[in-house]
N, C-alpha and C positions, 0 to 999 in steps of 0.2 A: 526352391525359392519360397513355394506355399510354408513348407514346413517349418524357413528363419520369420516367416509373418505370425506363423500362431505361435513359434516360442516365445518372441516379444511380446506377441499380444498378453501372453499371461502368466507373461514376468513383469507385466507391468501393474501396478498396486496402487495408484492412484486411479478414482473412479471418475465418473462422467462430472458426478457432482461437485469433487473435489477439485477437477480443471476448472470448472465452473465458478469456484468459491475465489482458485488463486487469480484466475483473470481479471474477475473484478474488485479485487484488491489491488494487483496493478495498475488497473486503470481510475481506483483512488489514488492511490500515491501519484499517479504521471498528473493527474492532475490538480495536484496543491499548487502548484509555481504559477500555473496557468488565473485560475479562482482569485490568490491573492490575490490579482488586481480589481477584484470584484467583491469585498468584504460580506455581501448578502448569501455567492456564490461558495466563499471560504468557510464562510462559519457553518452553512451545511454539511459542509464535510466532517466538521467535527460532531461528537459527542455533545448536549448543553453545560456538562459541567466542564467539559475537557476544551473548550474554544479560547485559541491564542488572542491575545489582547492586539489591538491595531497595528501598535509598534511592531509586535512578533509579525503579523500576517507580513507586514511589506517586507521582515528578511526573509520571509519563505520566495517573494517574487523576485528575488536576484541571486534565484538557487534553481537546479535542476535535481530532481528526483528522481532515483530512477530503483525498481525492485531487483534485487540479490535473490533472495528466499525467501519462502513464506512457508512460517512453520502453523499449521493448522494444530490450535490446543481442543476445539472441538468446533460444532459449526456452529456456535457462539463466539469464539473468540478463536483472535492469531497473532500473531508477532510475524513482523513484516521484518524484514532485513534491506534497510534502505540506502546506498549509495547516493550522501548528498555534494553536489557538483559546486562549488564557491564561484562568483565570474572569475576569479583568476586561475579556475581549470585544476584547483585543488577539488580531488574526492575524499571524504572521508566517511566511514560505513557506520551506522546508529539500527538501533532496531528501537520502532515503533508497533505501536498494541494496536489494534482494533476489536471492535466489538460487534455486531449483527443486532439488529434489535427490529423494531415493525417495520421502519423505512430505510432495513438495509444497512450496508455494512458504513460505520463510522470509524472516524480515528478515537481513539483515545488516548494516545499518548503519541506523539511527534517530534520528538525535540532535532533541535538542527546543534549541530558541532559548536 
């Protein structure tokens, strides 16, 4: 049993940091739906050049988001693979950018279906 613990342990190639990076990228993406209802809350999330215009933010708030994959391009930037949920229980999968910058990681690219 010790010996199937340490062959997973180091068969596994993602590091402390990198669980670290993809959690809270998850926990951006989970929550845009939430924020939209809060425009102050929303537009933090974004990038300043990359923030959806009003109209956009309220269809993000009758959408569920939820992370697929996250492909790490460096700890600067990743592409998020997002599953967005429609209210009538349509998903369809988009990938969205981020970027890491002094206050953490932001969206840069988000588009909904």
């Amino acid at each position: 049993m010790l010996c199937a613990s340490l062959v997973a342990a180091s068969c596994s190639r993602e590091s402390g940091d990198e669980r670290a990076t993809r959690d809270q990228l998850r926990v951006l993406v989970s929550s845009v739906a939430d924020a939209a209802n809060k425009p102050r809350d929303f537009q933090a999330l974004f990038l300043p050049d990359a923030r959806p215009t009003d109209e956009a933010r309220k269809q993000y708030a009758l959408r569920t988001c939820t992370v697929k994959a996250v492909d790490l391009h460096s700890d600067l930037s990743a592409t998020i693979h997002v599953g967005v949920e429609s209210a009538d229980g349509a998903t369809t999968d988009v990938d969205w950018t981020a970027q890491r910058g002094d206050s953490g990681w932001k969206l840069k690219t988000a588009p909904l279906p």
